[in-house]
C-alpha positions as CSV (number, residue, x, y, z in Angstrom):
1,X,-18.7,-25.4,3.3
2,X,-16.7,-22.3,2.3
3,X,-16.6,-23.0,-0.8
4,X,-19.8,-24.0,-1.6
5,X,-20.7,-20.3,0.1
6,X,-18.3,-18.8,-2.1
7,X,-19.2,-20.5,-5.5
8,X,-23.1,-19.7,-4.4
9,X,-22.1,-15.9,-3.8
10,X,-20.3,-15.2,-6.8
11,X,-21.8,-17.2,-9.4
12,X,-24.9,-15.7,-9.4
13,X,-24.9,-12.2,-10.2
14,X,-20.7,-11.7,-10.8
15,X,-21.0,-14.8,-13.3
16,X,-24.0,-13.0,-14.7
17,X,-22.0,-9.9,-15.0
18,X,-18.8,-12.0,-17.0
19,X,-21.5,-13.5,-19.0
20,X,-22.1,-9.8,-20.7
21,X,-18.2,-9.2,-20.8
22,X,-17.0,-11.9,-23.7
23,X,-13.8,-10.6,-24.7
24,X,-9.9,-11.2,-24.6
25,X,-9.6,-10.0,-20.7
26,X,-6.2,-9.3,-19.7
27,X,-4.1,-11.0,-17.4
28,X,-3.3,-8.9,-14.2
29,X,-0.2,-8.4,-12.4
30,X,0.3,-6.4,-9.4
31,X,3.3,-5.3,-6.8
32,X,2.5,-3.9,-3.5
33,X,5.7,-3.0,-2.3
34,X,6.0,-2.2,1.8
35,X,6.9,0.6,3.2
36,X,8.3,2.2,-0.4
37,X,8.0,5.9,-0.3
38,X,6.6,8.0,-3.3
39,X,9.9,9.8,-3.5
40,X,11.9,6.3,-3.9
41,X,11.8,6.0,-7.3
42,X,13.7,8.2,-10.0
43,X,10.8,9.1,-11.9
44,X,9.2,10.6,-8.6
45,X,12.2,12.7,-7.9
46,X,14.6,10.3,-5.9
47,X,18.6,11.1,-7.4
48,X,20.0,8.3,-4.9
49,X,18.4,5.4,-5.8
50,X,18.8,3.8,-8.9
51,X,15.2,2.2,-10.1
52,X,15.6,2.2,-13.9
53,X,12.5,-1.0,-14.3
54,X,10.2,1.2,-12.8
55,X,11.6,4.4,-14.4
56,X,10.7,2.5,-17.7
57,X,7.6,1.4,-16.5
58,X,6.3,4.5,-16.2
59,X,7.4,5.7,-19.1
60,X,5.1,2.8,-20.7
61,X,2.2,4.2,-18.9
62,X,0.7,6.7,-16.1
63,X,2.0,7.8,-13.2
64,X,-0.1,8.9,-10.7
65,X,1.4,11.8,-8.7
66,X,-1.8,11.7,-5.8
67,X,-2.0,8.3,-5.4
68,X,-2.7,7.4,-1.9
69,X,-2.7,4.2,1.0
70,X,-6.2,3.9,2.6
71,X,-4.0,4.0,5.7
72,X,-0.4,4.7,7.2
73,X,0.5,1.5,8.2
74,X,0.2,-1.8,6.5
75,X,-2.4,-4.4,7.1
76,X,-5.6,-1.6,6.3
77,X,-4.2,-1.0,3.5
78,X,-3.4,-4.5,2.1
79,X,-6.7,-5.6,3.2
80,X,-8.1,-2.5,1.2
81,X,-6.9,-3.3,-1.8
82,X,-8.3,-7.0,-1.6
83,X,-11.5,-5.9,-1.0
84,X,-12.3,-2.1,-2.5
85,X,-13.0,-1.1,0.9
86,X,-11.8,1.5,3.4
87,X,-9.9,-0.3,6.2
88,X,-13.1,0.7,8.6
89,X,-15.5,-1.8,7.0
90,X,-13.3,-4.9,7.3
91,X,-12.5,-3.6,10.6
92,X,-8.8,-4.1,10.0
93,X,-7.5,-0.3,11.0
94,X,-3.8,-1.1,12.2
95,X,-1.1,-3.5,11.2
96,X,-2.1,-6.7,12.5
97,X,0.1,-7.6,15.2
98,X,-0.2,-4.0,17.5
99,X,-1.5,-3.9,20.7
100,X,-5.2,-3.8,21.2
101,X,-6.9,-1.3,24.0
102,X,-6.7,-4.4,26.8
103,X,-3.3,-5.1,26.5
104,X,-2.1,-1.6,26.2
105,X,0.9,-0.4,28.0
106,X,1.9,2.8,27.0
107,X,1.4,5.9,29.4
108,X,-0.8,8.2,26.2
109,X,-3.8,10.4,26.8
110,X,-6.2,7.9,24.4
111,X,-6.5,4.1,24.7
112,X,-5.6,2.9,20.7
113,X,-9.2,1.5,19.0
114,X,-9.4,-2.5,18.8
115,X,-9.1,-4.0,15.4
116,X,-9.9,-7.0,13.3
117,X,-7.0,-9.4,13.6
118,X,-7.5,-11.2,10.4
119,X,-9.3,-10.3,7.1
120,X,-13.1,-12.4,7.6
121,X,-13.7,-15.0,5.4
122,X,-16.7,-13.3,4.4
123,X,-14.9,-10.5,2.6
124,X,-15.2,-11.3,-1.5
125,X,-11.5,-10.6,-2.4
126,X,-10.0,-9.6,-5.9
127,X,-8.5,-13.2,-6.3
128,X,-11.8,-14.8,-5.3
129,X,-13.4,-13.0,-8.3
130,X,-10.9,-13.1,-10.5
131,X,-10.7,-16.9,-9.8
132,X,-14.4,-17.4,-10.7
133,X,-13.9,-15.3,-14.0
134,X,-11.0,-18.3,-15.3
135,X,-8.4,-17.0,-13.8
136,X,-5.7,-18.4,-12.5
137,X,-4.3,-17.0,-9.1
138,X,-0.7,-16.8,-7.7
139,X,0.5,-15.0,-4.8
140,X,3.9,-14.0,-3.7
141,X,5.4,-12.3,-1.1
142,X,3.8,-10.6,2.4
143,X,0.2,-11.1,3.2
144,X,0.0,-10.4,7.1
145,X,-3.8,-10.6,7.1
146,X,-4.0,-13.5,9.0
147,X,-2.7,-16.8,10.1
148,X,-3.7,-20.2,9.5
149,X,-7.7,-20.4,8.1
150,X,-7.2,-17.1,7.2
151,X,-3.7,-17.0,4.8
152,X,-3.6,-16.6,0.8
153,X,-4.9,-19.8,0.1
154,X,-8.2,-19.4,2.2
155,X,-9.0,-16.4,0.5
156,X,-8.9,-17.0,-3.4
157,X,-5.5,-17.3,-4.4
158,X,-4.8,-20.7,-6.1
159,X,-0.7,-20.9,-4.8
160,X,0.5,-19.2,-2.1
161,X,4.5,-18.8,-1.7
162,X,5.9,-17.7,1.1
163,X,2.4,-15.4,2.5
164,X,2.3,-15.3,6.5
165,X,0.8,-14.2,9.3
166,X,4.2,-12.1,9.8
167,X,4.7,-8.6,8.9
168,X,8.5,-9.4,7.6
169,X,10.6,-11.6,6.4
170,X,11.9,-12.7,10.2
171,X,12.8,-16.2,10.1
172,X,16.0,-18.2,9.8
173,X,18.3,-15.6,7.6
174,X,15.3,-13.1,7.1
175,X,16.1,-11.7,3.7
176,X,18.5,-14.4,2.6
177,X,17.8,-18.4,2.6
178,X,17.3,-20.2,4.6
179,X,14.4,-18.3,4.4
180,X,13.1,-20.6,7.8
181,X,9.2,-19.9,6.2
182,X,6.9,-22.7,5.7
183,X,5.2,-21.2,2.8
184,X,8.5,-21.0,1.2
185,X,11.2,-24.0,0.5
186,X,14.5,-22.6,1.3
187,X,16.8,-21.8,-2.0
188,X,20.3,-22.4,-2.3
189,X,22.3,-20.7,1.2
190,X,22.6,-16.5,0.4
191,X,19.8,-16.1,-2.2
192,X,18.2,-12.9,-2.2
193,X,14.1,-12.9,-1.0
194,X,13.0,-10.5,-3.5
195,X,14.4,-12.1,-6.8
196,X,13.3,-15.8,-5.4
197,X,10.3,-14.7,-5.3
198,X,10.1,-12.9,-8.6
199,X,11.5,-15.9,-10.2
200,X,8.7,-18.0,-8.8
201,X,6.4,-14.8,-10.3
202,X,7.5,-15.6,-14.0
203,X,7.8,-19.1,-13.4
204,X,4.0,-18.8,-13.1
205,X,3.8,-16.6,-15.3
206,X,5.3,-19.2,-18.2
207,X,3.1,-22.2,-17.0
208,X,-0.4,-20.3,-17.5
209,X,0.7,-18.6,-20.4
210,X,-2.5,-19.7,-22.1
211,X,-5.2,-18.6,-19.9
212,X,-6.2,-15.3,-18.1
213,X,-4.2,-14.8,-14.9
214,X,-3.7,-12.6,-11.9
215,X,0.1,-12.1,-10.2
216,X,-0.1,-10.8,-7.2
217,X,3.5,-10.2,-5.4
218,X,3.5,-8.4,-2.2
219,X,6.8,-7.4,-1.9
220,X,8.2,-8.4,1.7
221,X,11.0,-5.3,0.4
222,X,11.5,-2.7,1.6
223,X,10.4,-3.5,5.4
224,X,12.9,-3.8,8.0
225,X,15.1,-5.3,8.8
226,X,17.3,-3.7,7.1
227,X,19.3,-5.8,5.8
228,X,21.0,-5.6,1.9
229,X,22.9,-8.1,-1.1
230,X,26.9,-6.7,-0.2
231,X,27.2,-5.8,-4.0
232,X,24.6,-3.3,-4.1
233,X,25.3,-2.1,-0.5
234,X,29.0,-1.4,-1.5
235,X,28.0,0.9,-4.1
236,X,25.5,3.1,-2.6
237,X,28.2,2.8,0.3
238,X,30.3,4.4,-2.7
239,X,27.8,7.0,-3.1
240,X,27.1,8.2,0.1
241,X,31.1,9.3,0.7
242,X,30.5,11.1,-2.7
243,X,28.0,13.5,-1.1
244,X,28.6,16.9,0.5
245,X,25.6,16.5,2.6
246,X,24.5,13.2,4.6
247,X,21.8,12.3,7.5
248,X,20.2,15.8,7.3
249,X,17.1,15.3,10.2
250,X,14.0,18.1,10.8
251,X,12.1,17.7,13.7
252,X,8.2,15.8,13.7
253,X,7.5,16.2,17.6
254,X,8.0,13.7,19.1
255,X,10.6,12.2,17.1
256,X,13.4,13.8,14.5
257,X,12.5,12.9,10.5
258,X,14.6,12.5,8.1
259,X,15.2,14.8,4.9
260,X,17.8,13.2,2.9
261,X,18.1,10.1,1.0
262,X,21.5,9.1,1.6
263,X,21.0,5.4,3.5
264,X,23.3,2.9,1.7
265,X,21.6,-0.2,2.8
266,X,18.2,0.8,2.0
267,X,19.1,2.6,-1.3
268,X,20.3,-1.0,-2.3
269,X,16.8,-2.6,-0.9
270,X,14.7,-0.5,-3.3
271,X,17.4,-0.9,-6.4
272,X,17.4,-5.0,-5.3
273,X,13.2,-4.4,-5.2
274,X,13.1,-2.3,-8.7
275,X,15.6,-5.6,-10.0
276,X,12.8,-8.2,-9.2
277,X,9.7,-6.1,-10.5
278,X,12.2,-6.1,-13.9
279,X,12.6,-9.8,-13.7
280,X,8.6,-10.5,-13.3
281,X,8.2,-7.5,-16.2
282,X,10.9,-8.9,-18.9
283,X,9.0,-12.0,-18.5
284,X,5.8,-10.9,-20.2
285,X,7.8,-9.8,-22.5
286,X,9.7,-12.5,-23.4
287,X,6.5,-14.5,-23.5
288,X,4.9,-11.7,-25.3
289,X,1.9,-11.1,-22.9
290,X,2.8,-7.6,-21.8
291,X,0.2,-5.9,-24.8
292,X,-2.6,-7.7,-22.9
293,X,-1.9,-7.2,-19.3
294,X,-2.3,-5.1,-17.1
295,X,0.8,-4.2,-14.8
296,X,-0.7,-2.0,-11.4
297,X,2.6,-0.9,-9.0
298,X,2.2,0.7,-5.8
299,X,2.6,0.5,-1.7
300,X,1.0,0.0,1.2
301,X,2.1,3.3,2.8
302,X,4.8,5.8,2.7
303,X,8.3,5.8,3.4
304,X,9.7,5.3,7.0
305,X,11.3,8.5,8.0
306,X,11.1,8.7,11.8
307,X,12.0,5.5,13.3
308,X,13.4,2.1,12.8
309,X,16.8,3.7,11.2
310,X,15.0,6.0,9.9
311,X,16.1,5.0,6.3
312,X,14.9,7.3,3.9
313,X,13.6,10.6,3.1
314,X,10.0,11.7,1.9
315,X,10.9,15.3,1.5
316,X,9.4,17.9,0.6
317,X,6.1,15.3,2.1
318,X,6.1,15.8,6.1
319,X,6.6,13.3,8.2
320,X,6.3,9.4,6.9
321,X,5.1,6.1,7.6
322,X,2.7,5.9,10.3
323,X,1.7,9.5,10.1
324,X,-1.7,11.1,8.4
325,X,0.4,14.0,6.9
326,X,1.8,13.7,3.1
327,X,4.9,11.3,3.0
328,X,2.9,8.6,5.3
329,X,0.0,8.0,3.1
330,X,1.1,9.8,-0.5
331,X,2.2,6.4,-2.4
332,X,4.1,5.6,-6.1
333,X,1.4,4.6,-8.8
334,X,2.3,3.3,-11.9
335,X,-0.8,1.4,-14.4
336,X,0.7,0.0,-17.5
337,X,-1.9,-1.4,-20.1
338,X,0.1,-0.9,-23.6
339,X,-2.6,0.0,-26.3
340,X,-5.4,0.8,-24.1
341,X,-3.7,3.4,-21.6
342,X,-1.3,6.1,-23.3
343,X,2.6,5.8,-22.9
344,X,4.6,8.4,-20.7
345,X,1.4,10.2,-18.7
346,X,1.6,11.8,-15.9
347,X,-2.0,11.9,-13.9
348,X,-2.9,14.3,-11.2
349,X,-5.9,12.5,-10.0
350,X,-5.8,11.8,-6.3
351,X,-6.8,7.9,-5.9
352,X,-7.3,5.6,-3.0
353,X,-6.6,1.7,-2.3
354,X,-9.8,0.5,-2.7
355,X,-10.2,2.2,-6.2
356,X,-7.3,-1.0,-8.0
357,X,-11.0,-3.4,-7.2
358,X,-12.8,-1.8,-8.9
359,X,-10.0,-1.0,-11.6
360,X,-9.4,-4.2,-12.4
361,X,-12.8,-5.3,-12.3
362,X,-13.4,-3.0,-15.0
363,X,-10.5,-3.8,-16.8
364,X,-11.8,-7.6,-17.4
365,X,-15.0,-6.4,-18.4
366,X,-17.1,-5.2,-15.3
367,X,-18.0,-1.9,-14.6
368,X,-21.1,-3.0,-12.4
369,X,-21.0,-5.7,-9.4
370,X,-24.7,-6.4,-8.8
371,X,-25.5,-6.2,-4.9
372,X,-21.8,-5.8,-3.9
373,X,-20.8,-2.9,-2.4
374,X,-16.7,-1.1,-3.3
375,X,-15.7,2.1,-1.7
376,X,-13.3,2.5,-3.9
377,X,-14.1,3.7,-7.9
378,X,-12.9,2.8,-11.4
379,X,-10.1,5.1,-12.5
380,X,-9.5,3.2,-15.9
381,X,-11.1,6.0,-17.7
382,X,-9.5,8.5,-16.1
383,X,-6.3,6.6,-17.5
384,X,-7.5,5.8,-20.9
385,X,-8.3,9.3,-21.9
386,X,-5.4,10.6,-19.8
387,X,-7.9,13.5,-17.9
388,X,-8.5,14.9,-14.5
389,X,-11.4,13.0,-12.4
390,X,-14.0,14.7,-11.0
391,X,-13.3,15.8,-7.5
392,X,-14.5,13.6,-4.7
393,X,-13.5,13.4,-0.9
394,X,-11.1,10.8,0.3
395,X,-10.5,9.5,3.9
396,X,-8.5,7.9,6.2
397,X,-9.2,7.1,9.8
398,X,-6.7,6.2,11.8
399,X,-7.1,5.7,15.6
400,X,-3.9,4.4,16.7
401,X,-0.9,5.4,17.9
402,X,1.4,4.4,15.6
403,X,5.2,3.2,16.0
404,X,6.4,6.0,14.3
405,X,5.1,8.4,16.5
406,X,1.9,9.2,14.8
407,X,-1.4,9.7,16.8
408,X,-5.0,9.1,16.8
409,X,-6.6,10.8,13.9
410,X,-8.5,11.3,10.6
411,X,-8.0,13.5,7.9
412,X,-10.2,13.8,4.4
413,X,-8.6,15.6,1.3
414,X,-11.1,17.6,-1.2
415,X,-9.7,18.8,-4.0
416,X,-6.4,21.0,-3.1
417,X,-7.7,21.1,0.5
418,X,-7.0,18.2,3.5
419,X,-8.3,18.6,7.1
420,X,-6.3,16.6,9.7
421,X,-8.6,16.3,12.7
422,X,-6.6,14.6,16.1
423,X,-8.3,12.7,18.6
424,X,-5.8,13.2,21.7
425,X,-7.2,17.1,21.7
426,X,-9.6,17.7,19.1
427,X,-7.2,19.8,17.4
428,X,-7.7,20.7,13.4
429,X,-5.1,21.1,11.0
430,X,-6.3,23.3,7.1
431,X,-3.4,22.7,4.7
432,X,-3.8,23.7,0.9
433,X,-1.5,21.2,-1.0
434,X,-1.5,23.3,-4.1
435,X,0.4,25.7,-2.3
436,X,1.9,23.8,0.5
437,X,2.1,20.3,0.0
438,X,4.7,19.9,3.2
439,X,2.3,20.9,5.0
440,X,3.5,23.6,7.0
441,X,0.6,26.6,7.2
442,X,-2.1,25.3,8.6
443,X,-5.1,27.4,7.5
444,X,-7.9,26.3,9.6
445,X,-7.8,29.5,11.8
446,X,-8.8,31.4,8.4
447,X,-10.7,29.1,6.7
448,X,-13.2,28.5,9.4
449,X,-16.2,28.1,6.8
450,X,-14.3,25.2,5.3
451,X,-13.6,23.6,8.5
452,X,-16.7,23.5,9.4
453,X,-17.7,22.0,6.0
454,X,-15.1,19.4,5.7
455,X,-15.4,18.2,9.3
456,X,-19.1,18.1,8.4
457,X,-18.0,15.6,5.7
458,X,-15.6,13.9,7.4
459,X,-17.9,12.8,10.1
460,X,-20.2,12.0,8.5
461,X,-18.4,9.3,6.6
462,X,-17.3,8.0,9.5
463,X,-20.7,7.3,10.8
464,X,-21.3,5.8,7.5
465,X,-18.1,3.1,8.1
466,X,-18.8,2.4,11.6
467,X,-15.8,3.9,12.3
468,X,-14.4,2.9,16.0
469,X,-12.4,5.7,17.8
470,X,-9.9,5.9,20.3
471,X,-10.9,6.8,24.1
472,X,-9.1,8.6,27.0
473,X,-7.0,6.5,29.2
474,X,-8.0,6.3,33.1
475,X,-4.7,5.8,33.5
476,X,-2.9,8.5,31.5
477,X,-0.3,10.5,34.0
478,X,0.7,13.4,31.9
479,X,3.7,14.1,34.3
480,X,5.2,10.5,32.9
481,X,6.9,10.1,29.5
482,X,4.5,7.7,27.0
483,X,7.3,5.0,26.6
484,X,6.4,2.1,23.4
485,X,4.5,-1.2,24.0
């Protein structure tokens, strides 16, 4: 029965819609890495980490310097990009697997929001109209959007290897085989997660040489556990006793952040990572498919810098993962489409998850999606003709408290301006991010007309999503500390 729904929903006006698009389309690869911070990679700044494939990749192509997560935390923001929503319409607004209102435990002035605890069937995803334009669909990697009914392979994707209902890579050896993951046969004892599963990328890749197709490889890197091949930890190891200056921590109230990159064990997950999108990449070229395809790179949210080891640095960005400021939802973008966007571009265009949809869709030929309705917008042209986009607001709503330390809250950028606004106290933070992109002066004491203008728009989007909030615990004792579920 679901497919028959499916083929009746998206043969009818999306078929339509190809019809009027007869051309060479490309084929599509994407990474989503997790947890990657924007200042991770050496052409965003990072001077620890080696990542010369994605170094190169952007020097192919664009690099977004405001390209954002739909949320702080994972599962929103994968679901997001699936769909071309905001994480409030597919009701999925914190990583699947959190505590929901009933079960909560810890002693905080709001009860979190509940959440969707699976992306609905009903959602049309990328693969699912990809699929029904020819192509063929292969998934790879971290999908924690859903467990059995609800995994990869129930939602468009023609092969699924080694997507879960888990948020990591927590079975058997975790990052090394056995992998213990029954979307995944085990390789030979010690091999390394990320290039198994790049190698099962261009495998793919080389058996559907000949007809339009879509990669899409999740990237369980760079999530905890921490946990790194010895060769590369040794010689960040190497590097670290090299430095005058290690494990440099500023304060994010409640917890300390970190602003130096200086971790050994995760420098050598992202350079590990940044070797398995080069694997997947010299594949296309090998094969001789990289002029028609287009390569989209990204995460799911910024970098962890207060908690879980606290492994890396998103300075001069405040705070990180699970936080509304800068470093939690400011992401690496990199688009590569040799011949159609221009080589070695940077673009200042702030961009959302749910705008890749709508990207791609136009990429293969559709600019308009009859009676289907994408937050997210088309920033192809914006790439093509390497120029600013025209200003529009962007959101996030997040009402959670997340593991990080982060709190209930929304924020929505315009321009150079973002308004924080936080549910535990209703408090309102201005910051200019053409002059302050840490984040430090907030400005909404004297820039009251703008507050009031920007709240205005802020909630009035929300209305718009259904947006759910948090509410005040009966059972909140200010006097005790708020402990973790």
């Amino acid at each position: 029965m679901r497919t028959a729904i499916f083929i009746f929903i998206l043969l009818g006006p999306f078929a339509d819609a190809l019809r009027a698009a007869e051309q060479a389309r490309p084929n599509i690869v994407a990474f989503l890495i997790d947890a990657l911070g924007q200042r991770d990679l050496g052409c965003y700044g990072s001077t620890f980490y080696d990542t010369p494939n994605l170094d190169r990749l952007a020097s192919q192509g664009t690099r977004l310097t405001r390209a954002y997560s739909a949320c702080p935390v994972c599962s929103p923001t994968r679901a997001s990009i699936l769909t071309g929503k905001y994480p409030q319409r597919t009701g999925i607004t914190d990583y699947i697997g959190a505590a929901q209102p009933e079960t909560w435990k810890r002693n905080t002035k709001h009860l979190p929001a509940s959440y969707a605890e699976h992306l609905s069937l009903a959602e049309i995803t990328l693969a699912e109209m990809l699929k029904s334009a020819g192509y063929a669909t292969f998934f790879a990697g971290k999908w924690h959007l859903g467990g059995d009914g609800f995994l990869p392979e129930d939602q468009g994707f023609d092969f699924n290897l080694g997507g879960l209902a888990k948020g990591g890579p927590y079975g058997g050896r975790k990052y090394f085989s056995p992998y213990d993951n029954p979307k995944l046969p085990d390789g030979r004892d010690g091999e390394h997660l990320p290039d198994r599963l790049a190698t099962e990328c261009a495998k793919f890749i080389e058996a559907h040489r000949d007809q339009p197709f879509l990669v899409y490889y999740p990237c369980y890197s760079v999530h905890t556990p921490l946990m790194a091949r010895p060769d590369l930890q040794k010689k960040y190891e190497a590097r670290r006793a090299a430095l005058s200056a290690t494990d440099q921590f500023g304060d994010e109230p409640p917890r300390k952040v970190r602003l130096t990159q200086d971790h050994a064990v995760y420098a050598a997950m992202v350079e590990a990572m940044d070797q398995a999108v080069g694997k997947v990449l010299a594949k296309l070229d090998e094969l001789q498919l990289a002029d028609n395809t287009l390569v989209i790179f990204t995460s799911d949210n910024g970098g962890l810098s207060t908690s879980e080891g606290f492994p890396t640095s998103n300075h001069p960005l405040r705070a990180g993962k699970g936080w509304l400021y800068e470093g939690g939802i400011r992401t690496a973008g990199i688009v590569r489409w040799p011949g159609v966007i221009p080589a070695g571009v940077t673009n200042d265009t702030p961009v959302i998850s749910p705008d890749y949809l709508p990207t791609v869709l136009e990429a293969i030929g559709i600019s308009q999606l009859p009676d289907h309705h994408f937050d997210g917008v088309s920033f192809l042209p914006i790439l093509k003709s390497a120029t600013t986009g025209a200003e529009r607001p962007l959101f996030w709503h997040y009402p959670h408290y997340g593991n990080q330390g982060g709190a209930p809250g929304a924020a929505v950028l315009l321009g150079e301006w973002k308004l924080l606004e936080w549910f535990d106290d209703s408090r309102v933070e201005l910051y200019n991010l053409n002059a302050d992109v840490s984040e430090t002066k907030n400005a909404a004491e004297s820039e009251s007309q703008r507050v009031s203008e920007m709240l205005h728009i802020l909630h009035t989007w929300q209305t718009d999503v259904g947006a759910k909030f948090s509410a005040p615990n009966p059972d909140y004792n200010p006097a005790k500390p708020s402990g973790r579920n």
